[in-house]
Backbone bond lengths (Angstrom), bond angles and torsions (degrees), N, CA, C in turn:
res aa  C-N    CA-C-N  psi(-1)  N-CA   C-N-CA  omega(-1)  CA-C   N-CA-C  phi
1 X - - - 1.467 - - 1.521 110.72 -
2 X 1.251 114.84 -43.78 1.238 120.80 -178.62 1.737 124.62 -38.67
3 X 2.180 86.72 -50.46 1.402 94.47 -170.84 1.254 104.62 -75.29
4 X 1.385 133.95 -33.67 1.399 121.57 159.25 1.002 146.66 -16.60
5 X 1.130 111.19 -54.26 1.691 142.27 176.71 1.389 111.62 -60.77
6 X 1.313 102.84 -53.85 1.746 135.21 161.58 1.547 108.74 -23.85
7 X 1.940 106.51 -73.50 0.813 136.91 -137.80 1.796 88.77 -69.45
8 X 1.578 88.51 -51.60 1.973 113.55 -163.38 1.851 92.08 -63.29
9 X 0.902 129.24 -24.69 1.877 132.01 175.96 1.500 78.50 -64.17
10 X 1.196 101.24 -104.66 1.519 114.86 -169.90 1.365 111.68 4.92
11 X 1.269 127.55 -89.15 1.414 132.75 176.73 1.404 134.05 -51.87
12 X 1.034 104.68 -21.51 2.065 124.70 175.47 1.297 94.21 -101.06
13 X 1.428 141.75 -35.14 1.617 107.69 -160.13 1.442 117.32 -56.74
14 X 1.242 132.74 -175.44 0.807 119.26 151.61 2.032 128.31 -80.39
15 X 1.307 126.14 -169.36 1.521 109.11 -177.93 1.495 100.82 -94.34
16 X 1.218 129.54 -2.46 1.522 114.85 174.31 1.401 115.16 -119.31
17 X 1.478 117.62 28.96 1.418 117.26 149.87 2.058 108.70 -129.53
18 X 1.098 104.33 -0.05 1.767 117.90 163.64 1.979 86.60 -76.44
19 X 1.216 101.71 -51.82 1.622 95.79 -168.18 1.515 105.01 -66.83
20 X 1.051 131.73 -45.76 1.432 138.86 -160.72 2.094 91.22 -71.57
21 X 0.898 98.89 -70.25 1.493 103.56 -173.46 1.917 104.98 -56.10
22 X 1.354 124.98 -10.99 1.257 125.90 167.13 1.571 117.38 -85.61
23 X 1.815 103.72 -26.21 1.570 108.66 164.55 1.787 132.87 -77.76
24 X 1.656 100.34 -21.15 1.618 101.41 167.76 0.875 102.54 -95.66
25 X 1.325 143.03 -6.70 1.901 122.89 169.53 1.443 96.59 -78.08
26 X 1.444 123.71 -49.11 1.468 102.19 -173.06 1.551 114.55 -63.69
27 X 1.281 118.75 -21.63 1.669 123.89 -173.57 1.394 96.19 -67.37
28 X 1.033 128.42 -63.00 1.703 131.36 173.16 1.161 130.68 -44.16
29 X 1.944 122.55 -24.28 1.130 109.71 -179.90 1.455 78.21 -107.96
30 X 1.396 164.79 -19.38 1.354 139.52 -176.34 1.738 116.64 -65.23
31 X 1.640 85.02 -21.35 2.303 92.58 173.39 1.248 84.55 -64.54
32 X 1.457 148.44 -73.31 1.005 142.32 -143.96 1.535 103.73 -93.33
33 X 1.078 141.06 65.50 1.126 144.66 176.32 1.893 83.11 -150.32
34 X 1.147 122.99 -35.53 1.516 133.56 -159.90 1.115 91.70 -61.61
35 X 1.618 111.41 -60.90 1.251 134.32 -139.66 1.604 102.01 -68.51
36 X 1.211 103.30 -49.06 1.344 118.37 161.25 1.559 122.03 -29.29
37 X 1.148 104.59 -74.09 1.757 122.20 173.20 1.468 105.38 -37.76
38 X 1.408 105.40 -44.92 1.465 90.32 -150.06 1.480 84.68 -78.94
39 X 1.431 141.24 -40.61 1.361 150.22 -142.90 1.864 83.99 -86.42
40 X 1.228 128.93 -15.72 1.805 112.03 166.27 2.139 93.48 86.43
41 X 0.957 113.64 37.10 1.581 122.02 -154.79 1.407 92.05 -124.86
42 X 1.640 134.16 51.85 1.444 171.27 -126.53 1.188 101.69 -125.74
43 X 1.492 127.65 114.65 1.159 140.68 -166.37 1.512 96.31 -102.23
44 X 1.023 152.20 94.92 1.792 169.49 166.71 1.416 112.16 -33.46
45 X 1.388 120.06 147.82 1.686 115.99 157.11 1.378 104.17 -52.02
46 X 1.200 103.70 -50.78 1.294 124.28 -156.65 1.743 121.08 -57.83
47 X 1.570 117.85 -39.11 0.516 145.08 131.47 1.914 133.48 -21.42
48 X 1.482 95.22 -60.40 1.540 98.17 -169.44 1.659 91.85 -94.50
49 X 1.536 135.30 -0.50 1.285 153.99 176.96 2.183 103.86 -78.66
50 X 1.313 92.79 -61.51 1.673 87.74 165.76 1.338 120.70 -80.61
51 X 1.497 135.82 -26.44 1.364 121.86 -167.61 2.062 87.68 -90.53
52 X 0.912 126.39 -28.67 1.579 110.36 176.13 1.610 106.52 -51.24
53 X 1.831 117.39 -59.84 1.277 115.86 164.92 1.592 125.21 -39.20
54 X 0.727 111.98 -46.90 1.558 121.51 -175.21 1.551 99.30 -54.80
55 X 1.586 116.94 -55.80 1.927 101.16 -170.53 1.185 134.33 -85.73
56 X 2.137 86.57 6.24 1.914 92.09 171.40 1.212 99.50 139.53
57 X 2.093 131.41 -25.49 1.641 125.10 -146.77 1.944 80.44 -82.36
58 X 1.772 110.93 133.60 1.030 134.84 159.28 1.179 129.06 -103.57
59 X 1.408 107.86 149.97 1.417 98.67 172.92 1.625 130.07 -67.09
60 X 1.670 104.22 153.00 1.424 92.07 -167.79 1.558 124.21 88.01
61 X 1.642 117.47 -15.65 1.081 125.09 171.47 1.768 127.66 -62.89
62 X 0.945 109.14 136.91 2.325 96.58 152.21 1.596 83.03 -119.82
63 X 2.057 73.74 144.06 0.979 94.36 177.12 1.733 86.77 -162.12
64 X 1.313 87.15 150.92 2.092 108.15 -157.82 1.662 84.23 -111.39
65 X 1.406 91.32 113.62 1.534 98.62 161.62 1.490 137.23 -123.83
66 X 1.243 118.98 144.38 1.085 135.14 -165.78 1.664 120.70 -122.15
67 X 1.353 102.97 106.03 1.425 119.76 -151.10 1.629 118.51 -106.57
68 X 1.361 121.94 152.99 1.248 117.54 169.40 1.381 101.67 -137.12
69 X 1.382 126.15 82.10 0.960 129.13 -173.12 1.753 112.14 -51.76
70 X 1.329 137.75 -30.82 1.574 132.06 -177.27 1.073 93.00 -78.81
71 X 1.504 151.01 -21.87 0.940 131.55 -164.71 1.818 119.44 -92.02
72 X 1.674 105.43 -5.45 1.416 113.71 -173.21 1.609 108.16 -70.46
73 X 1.616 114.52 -49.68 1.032 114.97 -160.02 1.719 100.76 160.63
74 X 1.239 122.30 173.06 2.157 111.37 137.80 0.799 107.58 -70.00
75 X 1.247 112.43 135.02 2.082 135.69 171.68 1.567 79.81 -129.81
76 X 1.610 97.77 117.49 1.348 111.20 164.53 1.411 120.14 -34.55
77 X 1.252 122.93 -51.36 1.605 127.99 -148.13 1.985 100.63 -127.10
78 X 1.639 110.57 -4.83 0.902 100.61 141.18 1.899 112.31 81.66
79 X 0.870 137.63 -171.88 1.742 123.01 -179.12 1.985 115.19 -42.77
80 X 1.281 90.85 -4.81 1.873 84.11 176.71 1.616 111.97 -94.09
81 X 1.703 101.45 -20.48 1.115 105.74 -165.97 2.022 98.94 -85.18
82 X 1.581 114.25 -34.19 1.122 98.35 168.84 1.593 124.23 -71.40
83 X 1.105 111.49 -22.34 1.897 98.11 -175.50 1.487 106.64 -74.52
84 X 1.574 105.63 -23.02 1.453 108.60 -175.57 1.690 114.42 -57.57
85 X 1.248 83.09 -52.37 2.022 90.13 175.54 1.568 114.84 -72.52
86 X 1.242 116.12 -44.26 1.121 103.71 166.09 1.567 119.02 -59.65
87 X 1.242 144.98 -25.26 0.994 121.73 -177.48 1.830 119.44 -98.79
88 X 1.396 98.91 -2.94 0.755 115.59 167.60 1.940 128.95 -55.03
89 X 1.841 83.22 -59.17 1.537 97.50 164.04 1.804 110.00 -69.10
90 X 0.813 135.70 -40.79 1.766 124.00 174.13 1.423 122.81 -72.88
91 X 1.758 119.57 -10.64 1.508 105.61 -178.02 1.039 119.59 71.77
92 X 1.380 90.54 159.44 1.618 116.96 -169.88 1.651 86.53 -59.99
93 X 1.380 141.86 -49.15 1.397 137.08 -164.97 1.288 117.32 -95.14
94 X 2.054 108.30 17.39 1.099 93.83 162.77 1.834 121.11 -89.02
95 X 1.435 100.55 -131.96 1.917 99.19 171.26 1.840 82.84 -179.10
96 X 1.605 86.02 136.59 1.979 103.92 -169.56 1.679 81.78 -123.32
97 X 1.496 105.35 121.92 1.178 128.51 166.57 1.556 125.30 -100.95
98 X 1.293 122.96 116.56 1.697 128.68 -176.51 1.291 113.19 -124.83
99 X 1.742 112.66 106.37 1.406 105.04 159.42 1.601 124.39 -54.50
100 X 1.561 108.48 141.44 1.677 114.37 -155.66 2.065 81.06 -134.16
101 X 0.884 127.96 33.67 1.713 128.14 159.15 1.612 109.12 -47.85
102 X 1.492 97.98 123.99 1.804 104.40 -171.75 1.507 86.60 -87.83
103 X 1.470 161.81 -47.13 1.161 141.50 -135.80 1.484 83.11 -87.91
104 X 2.298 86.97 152.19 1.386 95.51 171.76 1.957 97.01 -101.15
105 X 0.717 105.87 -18.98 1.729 95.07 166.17 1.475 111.13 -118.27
106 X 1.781 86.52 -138.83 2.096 84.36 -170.89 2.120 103.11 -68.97
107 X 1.172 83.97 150.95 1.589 103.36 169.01 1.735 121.87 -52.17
108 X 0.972 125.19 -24.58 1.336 139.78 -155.11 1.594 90.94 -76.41
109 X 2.007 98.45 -57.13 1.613 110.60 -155.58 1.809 94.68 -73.56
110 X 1.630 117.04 -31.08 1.309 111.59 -174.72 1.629 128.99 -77.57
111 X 1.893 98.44 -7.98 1.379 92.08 177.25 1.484 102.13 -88.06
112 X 1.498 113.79 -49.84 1.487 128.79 163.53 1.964 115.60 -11.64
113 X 1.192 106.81 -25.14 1.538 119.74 170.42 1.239 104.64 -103.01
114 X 1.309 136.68 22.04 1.657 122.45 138.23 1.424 112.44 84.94
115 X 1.570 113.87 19.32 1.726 123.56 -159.75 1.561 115.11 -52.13
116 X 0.752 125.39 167.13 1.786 118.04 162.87 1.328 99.63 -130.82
117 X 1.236 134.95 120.67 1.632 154.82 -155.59 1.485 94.31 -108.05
118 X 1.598 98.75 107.84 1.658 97.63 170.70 1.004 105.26 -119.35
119 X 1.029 129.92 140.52 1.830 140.03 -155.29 1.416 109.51 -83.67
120 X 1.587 120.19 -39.08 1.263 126.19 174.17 1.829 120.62 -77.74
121 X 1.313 92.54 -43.65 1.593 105.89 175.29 1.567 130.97 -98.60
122 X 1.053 107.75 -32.59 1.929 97.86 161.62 1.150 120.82 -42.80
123 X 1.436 122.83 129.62 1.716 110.64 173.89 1.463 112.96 -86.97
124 X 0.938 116.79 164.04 1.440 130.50 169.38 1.688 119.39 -58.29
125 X 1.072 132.60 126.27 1.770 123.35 -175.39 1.607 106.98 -100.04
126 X 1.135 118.66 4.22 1.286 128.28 -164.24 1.906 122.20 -111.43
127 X 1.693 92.10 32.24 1.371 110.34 153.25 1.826 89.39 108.97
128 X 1.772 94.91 176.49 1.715 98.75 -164.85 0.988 87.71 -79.73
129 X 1.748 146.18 -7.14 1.773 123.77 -149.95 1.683 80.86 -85.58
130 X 1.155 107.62 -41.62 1.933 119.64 -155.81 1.052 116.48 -30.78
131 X 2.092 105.26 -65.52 0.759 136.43 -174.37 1.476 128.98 -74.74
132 X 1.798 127.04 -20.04 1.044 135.56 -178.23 1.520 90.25 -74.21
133 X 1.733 115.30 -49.41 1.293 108.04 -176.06 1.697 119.70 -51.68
134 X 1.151 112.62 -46.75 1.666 128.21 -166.64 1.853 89.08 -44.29
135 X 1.162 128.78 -57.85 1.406 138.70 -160.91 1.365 109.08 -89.86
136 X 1.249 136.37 8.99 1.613 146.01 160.32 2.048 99.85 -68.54
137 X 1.368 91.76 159.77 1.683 100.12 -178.16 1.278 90.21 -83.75
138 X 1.534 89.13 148.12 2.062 102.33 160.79 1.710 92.60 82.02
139 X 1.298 108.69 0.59 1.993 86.25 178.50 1.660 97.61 -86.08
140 X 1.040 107.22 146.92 1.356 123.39 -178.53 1.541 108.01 -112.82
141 X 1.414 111.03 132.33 2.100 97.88 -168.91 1.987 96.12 -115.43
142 X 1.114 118.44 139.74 1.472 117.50 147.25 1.362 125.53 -49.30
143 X 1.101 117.35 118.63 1.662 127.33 174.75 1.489 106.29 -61.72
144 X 1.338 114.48 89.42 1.815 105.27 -177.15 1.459 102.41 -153.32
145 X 1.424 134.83 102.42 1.479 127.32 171.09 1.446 113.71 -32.76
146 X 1.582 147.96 -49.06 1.373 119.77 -171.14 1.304 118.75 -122.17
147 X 1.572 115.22 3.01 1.257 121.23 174.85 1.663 118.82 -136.53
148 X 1.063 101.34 48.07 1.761 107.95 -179.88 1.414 105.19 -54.22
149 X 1.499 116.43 147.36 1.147 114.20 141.43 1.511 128.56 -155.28
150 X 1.748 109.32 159.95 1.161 109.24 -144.14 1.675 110.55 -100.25
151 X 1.294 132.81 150.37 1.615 120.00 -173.45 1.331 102.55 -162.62
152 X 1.714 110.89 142.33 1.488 127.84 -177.20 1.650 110.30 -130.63
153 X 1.364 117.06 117.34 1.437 127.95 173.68 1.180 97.33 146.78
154 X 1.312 94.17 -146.61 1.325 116.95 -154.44 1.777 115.39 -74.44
155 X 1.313 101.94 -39.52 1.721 95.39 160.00 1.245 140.06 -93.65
156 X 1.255 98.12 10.34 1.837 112.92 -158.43 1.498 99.06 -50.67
157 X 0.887 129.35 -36.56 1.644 126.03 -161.70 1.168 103.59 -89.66
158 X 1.173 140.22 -54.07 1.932 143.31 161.33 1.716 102.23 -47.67
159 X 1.214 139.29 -92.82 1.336 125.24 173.81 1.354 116.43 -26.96
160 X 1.450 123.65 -43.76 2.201 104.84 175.05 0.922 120.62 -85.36
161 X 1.834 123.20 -10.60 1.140 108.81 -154.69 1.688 132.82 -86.53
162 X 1.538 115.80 -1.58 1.371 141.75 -173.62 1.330 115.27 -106.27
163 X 1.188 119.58 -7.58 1.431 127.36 -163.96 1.817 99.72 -64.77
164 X 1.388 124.75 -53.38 1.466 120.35 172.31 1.071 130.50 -43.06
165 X 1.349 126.25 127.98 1.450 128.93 169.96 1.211 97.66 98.12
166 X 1.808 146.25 -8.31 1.293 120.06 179.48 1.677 112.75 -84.54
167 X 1.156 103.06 151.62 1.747 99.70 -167.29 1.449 110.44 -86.82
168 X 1.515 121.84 -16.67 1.210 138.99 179.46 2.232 102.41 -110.46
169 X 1.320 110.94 133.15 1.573 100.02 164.97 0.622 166.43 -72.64
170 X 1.563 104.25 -0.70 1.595 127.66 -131.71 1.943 113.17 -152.57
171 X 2.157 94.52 -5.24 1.195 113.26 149.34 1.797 130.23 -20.81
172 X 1.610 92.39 155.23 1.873 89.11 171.02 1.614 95.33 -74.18
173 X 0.891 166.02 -25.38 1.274 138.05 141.91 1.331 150.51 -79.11
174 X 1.431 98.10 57.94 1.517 125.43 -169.87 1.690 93.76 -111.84
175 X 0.935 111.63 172.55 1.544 133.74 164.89 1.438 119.07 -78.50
176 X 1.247 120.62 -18.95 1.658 149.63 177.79 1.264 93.94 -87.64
177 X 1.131 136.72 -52.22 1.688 136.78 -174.60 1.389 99.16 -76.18
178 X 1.220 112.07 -61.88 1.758 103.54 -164.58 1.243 118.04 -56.85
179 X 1.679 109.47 -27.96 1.238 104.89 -174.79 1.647 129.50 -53.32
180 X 1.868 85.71 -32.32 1.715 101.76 169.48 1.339 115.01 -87.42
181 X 1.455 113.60 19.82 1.613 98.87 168.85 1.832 107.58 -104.79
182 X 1.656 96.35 -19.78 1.425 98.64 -178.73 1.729 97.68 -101.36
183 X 1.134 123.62 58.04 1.656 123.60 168.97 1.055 100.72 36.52
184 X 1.425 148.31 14.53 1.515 122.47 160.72 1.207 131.74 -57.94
185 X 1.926 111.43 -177.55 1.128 102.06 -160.05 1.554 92.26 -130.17
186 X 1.587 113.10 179.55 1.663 110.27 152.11 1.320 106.75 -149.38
187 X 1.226 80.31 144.22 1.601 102.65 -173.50 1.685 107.02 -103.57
188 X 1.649 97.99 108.64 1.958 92.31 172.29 1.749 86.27 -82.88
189 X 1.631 106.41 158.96 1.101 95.90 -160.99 2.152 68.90 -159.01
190 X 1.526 86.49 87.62 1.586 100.49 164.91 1.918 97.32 99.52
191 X 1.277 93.51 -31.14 1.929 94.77 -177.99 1.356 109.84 -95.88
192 X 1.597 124.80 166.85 1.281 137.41 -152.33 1.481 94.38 -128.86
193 X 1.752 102.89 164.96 1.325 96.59 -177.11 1.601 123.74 -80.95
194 X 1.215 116.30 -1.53 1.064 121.12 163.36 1.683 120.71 -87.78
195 X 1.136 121.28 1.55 1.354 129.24 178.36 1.434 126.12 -103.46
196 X 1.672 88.36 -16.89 1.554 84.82 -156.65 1.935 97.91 -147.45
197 X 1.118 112.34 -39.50 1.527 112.30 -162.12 1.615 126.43 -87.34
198 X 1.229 96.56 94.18 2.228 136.17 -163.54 1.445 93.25 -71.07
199 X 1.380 137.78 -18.35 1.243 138.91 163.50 1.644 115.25 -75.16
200 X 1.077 120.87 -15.50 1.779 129.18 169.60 1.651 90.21 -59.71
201 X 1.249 138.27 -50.56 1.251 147.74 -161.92 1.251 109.43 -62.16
202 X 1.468 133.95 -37.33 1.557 147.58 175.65 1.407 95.41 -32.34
203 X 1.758 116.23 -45.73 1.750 86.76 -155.85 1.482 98.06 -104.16
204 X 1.591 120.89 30.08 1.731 103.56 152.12 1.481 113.37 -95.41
205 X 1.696 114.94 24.70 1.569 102.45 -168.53 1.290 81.76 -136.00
206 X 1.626 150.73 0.03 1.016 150.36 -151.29 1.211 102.69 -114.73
207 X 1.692 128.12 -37.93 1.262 131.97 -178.54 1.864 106.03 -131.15
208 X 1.487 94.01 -178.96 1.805 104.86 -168.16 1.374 82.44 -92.69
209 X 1.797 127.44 96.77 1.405 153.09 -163.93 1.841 95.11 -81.82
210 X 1.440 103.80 117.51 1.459 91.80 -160.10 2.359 97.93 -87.89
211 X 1.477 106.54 23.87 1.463 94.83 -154.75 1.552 80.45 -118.72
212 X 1.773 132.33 173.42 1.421 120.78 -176.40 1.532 84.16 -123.54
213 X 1.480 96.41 77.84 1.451 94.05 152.97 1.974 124.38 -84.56
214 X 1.156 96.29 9.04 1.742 92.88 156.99 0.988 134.26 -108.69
215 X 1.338 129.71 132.60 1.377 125.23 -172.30 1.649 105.22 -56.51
216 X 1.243 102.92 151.38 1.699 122.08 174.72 1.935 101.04 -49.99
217 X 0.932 104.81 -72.51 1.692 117.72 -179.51 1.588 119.39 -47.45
218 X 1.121 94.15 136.46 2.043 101.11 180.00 1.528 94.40 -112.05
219 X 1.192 107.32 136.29 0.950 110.46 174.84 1.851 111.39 -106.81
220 X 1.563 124.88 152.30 1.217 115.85 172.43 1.649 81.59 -120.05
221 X 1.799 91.77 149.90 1.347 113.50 159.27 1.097 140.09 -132.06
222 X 1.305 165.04 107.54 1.207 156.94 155.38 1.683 127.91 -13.15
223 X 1.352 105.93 93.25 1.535 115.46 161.92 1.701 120.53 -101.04
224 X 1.640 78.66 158.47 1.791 77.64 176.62 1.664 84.47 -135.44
225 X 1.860 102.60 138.52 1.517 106.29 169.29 1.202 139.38 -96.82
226 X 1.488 110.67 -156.76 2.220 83.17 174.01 1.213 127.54 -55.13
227 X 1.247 106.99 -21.16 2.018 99.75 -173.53 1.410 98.02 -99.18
228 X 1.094 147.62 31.17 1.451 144.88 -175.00 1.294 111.23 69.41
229 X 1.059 156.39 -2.22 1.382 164.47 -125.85 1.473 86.81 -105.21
230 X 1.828 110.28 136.43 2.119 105.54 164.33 0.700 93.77 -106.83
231 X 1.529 119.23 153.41 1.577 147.86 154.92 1.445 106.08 -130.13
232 X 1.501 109.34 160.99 1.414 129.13 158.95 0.991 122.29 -117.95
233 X 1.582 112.14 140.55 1.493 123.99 -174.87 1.218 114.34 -130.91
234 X 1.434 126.92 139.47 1.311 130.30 175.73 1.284 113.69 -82.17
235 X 1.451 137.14 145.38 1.416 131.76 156.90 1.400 115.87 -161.95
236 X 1.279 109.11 167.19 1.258 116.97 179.52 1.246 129.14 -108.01
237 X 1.747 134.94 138.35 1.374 128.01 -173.76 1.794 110.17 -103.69
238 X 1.350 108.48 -175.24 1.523 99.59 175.39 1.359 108.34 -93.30
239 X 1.767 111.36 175.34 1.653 110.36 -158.16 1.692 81.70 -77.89
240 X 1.214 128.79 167.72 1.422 134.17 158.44 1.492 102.36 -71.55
241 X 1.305 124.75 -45.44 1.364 125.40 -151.91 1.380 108.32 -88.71
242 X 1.513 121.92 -23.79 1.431 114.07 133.70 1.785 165.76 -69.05
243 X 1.975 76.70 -17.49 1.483 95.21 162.12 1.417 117.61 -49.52
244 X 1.579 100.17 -53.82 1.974 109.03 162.06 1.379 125.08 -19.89
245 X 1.134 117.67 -19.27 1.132 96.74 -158.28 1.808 98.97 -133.81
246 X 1.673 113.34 23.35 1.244 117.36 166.65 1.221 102.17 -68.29
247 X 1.801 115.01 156.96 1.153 115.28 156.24 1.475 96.05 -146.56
248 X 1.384 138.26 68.46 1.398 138.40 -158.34 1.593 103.48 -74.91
249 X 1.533 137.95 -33.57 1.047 124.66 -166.09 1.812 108.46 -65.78
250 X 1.496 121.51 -17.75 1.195 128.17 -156.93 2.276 101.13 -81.31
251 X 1.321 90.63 -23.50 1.420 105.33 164.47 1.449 118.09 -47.01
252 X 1.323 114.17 -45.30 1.392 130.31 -151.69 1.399 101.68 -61.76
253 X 1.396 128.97 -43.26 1.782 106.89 178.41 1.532 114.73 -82.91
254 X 1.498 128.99 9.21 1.143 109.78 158.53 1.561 113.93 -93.06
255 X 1.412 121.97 -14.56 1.642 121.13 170.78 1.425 88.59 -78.57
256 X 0.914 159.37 -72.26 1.324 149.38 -147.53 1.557 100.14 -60.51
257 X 1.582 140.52 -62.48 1.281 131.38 178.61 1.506 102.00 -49.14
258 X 1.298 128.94 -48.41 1.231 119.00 -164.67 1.795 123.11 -92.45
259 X 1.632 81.03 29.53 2.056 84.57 169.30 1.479 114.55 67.51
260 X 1.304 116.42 19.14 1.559 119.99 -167.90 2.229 103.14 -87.41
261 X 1.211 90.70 -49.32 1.185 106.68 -171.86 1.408 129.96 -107.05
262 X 1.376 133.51 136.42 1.279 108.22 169.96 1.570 107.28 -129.76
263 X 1.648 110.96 147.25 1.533 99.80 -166.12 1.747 97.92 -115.34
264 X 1.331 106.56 155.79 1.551 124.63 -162.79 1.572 104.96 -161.72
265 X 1.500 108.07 178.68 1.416 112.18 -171.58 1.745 83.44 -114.45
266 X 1.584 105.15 161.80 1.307 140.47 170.35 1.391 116.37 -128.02
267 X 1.599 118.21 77.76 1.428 102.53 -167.37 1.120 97.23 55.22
268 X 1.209 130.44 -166.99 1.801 153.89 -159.12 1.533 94.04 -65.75
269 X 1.317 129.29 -32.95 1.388 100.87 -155.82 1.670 108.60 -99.81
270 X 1.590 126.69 158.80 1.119 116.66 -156.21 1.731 90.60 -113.19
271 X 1.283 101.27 125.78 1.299 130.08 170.94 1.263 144.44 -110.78
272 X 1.608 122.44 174.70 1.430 114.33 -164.37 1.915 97.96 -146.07
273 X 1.092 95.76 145.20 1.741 94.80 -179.54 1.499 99.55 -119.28
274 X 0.693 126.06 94.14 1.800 131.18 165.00 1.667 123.15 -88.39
275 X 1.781 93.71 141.47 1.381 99.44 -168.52 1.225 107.91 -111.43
276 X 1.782 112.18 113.80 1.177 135.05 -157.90 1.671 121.49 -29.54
277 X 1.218 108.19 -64.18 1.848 152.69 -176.37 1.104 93.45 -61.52
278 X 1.530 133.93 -40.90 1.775 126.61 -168.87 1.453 89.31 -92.46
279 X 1.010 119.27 -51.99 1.523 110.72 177.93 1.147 144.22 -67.44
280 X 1.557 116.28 -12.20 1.654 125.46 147.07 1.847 105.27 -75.62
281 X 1.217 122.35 -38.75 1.699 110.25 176.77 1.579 118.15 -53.26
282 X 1.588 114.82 -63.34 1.164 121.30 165.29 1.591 121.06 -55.24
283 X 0.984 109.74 12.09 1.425 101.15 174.80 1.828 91.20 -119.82
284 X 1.198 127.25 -53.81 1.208 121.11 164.55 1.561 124.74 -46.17
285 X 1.334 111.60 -35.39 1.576 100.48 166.87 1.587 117.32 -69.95
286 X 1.114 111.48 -35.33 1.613 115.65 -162.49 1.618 97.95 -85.19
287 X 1.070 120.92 -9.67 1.599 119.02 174.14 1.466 106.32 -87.14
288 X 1.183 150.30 -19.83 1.099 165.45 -160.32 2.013 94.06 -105.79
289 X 1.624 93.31 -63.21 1.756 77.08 -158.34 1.635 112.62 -85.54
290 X 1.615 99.72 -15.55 1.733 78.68 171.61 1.757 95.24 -147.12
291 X 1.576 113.73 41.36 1.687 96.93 164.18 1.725 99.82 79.14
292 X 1.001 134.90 38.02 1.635 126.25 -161.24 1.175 92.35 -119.54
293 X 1.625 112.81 106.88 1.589 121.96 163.26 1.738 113.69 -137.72
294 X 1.296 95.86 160.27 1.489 88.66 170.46 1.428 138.02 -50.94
295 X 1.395 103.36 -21.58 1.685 114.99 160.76 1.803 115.62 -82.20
296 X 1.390 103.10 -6.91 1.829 91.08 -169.32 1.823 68.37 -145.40
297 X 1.382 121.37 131.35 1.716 114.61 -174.07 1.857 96.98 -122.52
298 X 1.431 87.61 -24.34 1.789 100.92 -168.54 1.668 103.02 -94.86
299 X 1.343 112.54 -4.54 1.694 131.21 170.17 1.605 102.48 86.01
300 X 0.849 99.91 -177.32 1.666 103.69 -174.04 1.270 141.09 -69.26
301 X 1.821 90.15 -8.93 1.507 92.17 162.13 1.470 111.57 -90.86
């Protein structure tokens, strides 16, 4: 009941007390991030190098991550020090995937402000790791007004390169799809599945989705790409009035019985490594046999 209640805030507040109440949680854990520092209580490469090994990230992997950096610990050096280890553990033949989403709330209210999506210059809203990454050499971004995303290695250019022009985001030619065609994984890494995980979304573009989680309205927007060049693109956001009614964390013990996920620590923060491909199937089977979506988690009965 609780998370309900939770859930129903979340979606009704308004955006400048979701924002306000998103600025004293971070004020509270940065005292204690202090406290840390000063106490020498130093979260290591080395460190965030074995506990990545430990929950499964291999070499050679992509894997799309989704980060809460206050929640790891102090890392001296902070979002350089995580891509460092992470890429460390995947190799030169792996590929490090970062959602780079410009809205700071729902999509609906951020296209509704008339944005112009520049591929090189929009920042990322989806925390400091996101964005330090988005502006590293060799990151390659998806051309997509509300769900870009950004990737370095070995697939970066096949995973971004289709993302334009689809009217839906979350398409087999999304970065969310491909990821499950190349067995990747994602690692929430401090975030929950209700906070953070844009791959739950795969299976309203995968099947004839019997719920209207899209808003009625298409929106067109104005992008400009790497060479400065504008274009317009049509797309679509989710309904607000169905967002309401996610409850994705309640998912979590049927991916866990069904081998989807495995959960571990990251430094301080408690995490989950999920394997992309098992987790669009099981979500496609369980929608079929008993109604099982992130809006209905317990299925339709």
């Amino acid at each position: 009941m609780r998370k309900r209640i939770k859930q129903f805030f979340l979606y009704h507040s308004p955006e400048f007390l979701l924002s306000l109440a998103k600025f004293l949680k971070k004020q509270n854990r940065w005292k204690y991030l202090a406290q840390q520092k000063k106490s020498h209580r130093i979260i290591t490469v080395e460190k965030l190098i074995d506990d990545l090994k430990k929950i499964g990230l291999k070499q050679d992997d992509a894997v799309l991550v989704h980060c809460s950096l206050s929640k790891i610990g102090y890392v001296k050096n902070g979002a350089e020090d995580i891509i460092d280890a992470i890429e460390k553990v995947i190799g030169i033949n792996g590929t490090l995937l970062m959602p780079s989403f410009p809205a700071k709330g729902r999509n609906k209210n951020y296209l509704e402000s008339n944005p112009i999506f520049d591929l090189r210059n929009t920042p990322s809203q989806m925390g400091a790791v996101t964005e330090y990454f988005r502006k590293l050499p060799d990151v390659k971004r998806s051309f997509h007004p509300t769900d870009p995303v950004c990737a370095r290695g070995k697939l970066a250019t096949w995973i971004t390169e289709l993302h334009f022009g689809q009217l839906t985001p979350y398409n087999a030619s999304s970065p969310f799809r491909k990821l499950t065609e190349c067995n990747g994984k994602i690692l929430m890494l401090g975030t929950t599945l209700n906070g953070a995980c844009t791959n739950l979304h795969t299976l309203e573009d995968a099947v004839d989705f019997k719920y209207p989680v899209y808003d009625e309205k298409i929106f067109e927007v104005e992008m400009i790409d790497e060479s400065g060049n504008h274009h317009r693109m049509k797309t679509k956001v989710h309904n607000p009035v169905y967002s309401a009614k996610r409850n994705n964390d309640e998912l979590k013990p049927l991916f866990e019985k069904e081998g989807v996920l495995v959960n571990g620590k990251i430094g301080e923060a408690d995490s989950m490594l999920i394997d992309a491909n098992k987790l669009l199937e099981v979500m496609i089977k369980y929608y079929y046999s008993d109604g099982v979506t992130m809006y209905t988690p317990h299925g339709e009965k």
